[in-house]
C-alpha positions in Angstrom: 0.0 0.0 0.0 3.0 2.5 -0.6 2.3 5.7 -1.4 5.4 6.3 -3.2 5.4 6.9 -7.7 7.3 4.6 -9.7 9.4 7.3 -11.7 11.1 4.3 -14.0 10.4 5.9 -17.0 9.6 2.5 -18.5 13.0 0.8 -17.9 13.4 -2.6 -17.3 14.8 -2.9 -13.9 14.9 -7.0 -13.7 18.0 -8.8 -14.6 19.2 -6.6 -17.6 17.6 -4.2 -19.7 15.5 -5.0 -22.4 16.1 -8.5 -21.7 13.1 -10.9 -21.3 12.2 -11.6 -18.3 10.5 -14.6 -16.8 6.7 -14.5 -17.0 6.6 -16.3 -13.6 8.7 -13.7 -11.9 7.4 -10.4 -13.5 3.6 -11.6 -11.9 5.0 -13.7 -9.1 3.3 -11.1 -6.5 -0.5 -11.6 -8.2 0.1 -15.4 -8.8 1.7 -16.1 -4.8 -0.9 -14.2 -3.5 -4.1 -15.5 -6.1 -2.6 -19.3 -5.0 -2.8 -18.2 -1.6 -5.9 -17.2 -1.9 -7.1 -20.2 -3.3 -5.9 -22.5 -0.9 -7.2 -20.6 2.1 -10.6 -20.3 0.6 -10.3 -23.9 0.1 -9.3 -24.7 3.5 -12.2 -22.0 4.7 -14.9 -24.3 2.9 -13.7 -27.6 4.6 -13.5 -26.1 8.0 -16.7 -24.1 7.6 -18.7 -27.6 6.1 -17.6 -29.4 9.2 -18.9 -26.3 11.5 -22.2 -26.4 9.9 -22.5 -30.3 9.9 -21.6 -30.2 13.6 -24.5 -27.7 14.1 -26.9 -29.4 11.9 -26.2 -32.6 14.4 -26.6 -30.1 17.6 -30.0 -30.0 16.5 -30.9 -33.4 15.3 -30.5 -32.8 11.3 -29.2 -34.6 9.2 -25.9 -33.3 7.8 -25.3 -31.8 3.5 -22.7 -33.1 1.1 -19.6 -30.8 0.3 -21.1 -29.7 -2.8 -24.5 -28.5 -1.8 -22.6 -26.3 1.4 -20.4 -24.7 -1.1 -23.4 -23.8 -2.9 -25.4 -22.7 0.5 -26.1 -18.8 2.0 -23.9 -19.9 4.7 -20.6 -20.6 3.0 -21.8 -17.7 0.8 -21.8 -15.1 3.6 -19.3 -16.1 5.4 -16.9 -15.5 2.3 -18.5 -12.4 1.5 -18.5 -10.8 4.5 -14.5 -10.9 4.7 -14.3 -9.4 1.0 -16.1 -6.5 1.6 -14.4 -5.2 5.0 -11.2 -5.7 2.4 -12.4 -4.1 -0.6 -13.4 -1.1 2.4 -10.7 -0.8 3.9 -8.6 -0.1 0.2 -11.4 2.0 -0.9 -10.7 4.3 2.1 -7.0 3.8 1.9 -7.3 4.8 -1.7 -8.9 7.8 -1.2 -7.6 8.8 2.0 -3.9 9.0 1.6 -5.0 11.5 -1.3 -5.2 14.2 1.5 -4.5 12.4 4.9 -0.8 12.1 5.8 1.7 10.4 8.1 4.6 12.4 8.7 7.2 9.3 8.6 5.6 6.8 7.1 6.1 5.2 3.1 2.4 4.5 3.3 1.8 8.5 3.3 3.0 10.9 0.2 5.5 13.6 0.8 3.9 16.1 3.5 4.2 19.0 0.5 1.8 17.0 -1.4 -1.4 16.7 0.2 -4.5 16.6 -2.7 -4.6 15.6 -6.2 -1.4 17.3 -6.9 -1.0 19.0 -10.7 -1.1 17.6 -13.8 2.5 17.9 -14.4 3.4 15.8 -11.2 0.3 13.2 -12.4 1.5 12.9 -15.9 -2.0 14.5 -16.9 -3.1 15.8 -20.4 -0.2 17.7 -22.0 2.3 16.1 -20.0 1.5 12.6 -20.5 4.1 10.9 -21.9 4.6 8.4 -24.8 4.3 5.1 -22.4 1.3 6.6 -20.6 -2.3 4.7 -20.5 -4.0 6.4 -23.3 -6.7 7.7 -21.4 -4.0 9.9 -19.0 -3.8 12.4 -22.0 -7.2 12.8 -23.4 -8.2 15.8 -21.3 -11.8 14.9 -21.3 -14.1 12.4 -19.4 -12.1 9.9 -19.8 -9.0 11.5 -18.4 -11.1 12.3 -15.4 -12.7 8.9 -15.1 -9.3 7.3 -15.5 -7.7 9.5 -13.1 -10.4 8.0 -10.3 -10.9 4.7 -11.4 -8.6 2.7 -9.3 -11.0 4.0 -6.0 -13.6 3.9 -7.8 -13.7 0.1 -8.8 -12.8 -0.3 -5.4 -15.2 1.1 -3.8 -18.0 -0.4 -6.6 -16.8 -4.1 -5.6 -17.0 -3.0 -2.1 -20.7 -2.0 -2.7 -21.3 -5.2 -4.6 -19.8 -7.7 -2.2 -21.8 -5.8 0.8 -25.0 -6.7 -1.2 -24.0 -9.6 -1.9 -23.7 -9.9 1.7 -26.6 -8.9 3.2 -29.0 -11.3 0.2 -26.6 -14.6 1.2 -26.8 -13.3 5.0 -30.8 -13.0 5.1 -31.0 -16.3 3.3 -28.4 -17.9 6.2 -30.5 -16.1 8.8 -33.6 -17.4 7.5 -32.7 -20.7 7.5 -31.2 -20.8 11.0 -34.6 -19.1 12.2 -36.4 -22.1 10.2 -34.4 -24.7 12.4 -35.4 -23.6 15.6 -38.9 -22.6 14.2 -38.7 -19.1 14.3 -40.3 -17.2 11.5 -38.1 -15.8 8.5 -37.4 -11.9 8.2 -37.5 -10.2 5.3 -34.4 -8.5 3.1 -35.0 -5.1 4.5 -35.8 -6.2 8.4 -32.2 -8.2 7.8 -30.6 -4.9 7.0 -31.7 -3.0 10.3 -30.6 -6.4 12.4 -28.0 -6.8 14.8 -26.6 -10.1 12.6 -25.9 -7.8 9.8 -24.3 -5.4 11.5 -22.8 -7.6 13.6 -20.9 -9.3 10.7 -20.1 -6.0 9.1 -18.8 -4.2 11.8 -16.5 -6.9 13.1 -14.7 -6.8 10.1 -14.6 -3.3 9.5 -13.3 -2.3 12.5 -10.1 -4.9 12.4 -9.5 -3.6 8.5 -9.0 -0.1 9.8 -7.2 -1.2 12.9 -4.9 -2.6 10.5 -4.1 0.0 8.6 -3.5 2.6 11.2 -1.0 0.1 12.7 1.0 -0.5 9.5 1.3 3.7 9.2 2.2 4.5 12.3 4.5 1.2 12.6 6.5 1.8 9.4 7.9 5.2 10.6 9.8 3.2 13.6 10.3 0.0 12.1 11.6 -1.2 9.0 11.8 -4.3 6.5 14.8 -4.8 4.7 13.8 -4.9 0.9 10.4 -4.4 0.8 8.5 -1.5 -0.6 6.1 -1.3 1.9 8.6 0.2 4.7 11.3 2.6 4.3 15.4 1.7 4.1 16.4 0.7 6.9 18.8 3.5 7.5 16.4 6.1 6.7 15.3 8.6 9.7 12.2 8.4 11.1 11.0 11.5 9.8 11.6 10.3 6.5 7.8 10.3 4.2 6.9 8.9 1.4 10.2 6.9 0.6 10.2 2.9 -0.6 12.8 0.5 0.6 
């Protein structure tokens, strides 16, 4: 989450200019972290299906095939839930580090640049340059579009994942409320219930603890090579700099 501008100019800065580099390596980042990913949400589904057999036994059910859980509200929500307090707390990040600062920290810009900054220091309309995304240089809606657009899709899958949220959470709540013969609630008495908020806030509130702790933690302490904290023989009061 560095605030810091790659200023590379294009260059290839892995093992040798203008030599070609491993596919593997270039992506290894997205591809350890989409693996990762994978396996956890894998190892979330066979945890969770055992939870909800052990609960359908509790009260004298008879338990679901693998399959149909990973198709159920439950193992719906409980995924769902987790993605939006992430795609949250980057939305926020996103936007937030446009003006809010941490004197000290990599993950805030220099102090002297709080807000948009100019066009010249965004590589905007007349000073895009030749390797610049198209749409950096139009000067119309689509500059301005573009010029949002990483927040913005952010903060669109954070919408759609909340949604998504509260249908597969209604549809778990329901459920449990059939089981002990309770009556259903509807979508919009789901919304106002503590469950939902419940789920919601839990997550929210360790998403932002988290990301106050790495700002405040990365002026003090460092991590040799990464991009995330600063060098480790750079001061404290040092902003906006990448390891």
């Amino acid at each position: 989450m560095s605030a810091a501008v790659d200023d590379t100019d294009g260059k290839d800065e892995g093992g040798g200019r203008g030599g070609r580099r491993s596919f593997w390596r270039d992506n290894s980042l997205t591809l350890a972290f989409g693996a990762a990913f994978l396996l956890v949400l894998a190892g979330q589904a066979i945890a969770g299906h055992a939870e909800f057999n052990e609960a359908l036994a509790v009260d004298g059910l008879e338990s679901v095939g693998f399959g149909p859980y990973l198709m159920s509200s439950d193992f719906a929500v409980d995924v769902t839930e987790n993605w939006q307090s992430e795609f949250l707390q980057f939305f926020l990040y996103i936007f937030g580090t446009v003006y809010l600062l941490q004197r000290g920290s990599p993950e805030s810009k220099e102090l002297h640049k709080a807000g948009p900054e100019s066009e010249r220091d965004q590589r905007m309309g007349g000073h895009a340059r030749a390797d610049s995304p198209r749409w950096a240089g139009t000067g119309d809606w689509r500059q301005h579009l573009y010029a949002r657009s990483l927040g913005t899709v952010m903060a669109v899958l954070f919408l759609l994942s909340w949604f998504t949220q509260s249908v597969t959470g209604v549809a778990a709540y329901d459920a449990e409320q059939l089981r002990q013969l309770q009556d259903p609630v509807g979508w919009g008495a789901y919304l106002a219930s503590a469950d939902f908020w419940n789920r919601s806030l839990q997550n929210w509130q360790s998403e932002l603890l988290a990301v106050a702790s790495m700002a405040i933690l990365s002026v003090y302490l460092r991590q040799r090579g990464s991009p995330e904290s600063k060098p480790v023989g750079a001061p404290h009061t040092a902003t906006g700099v990448e390891g």
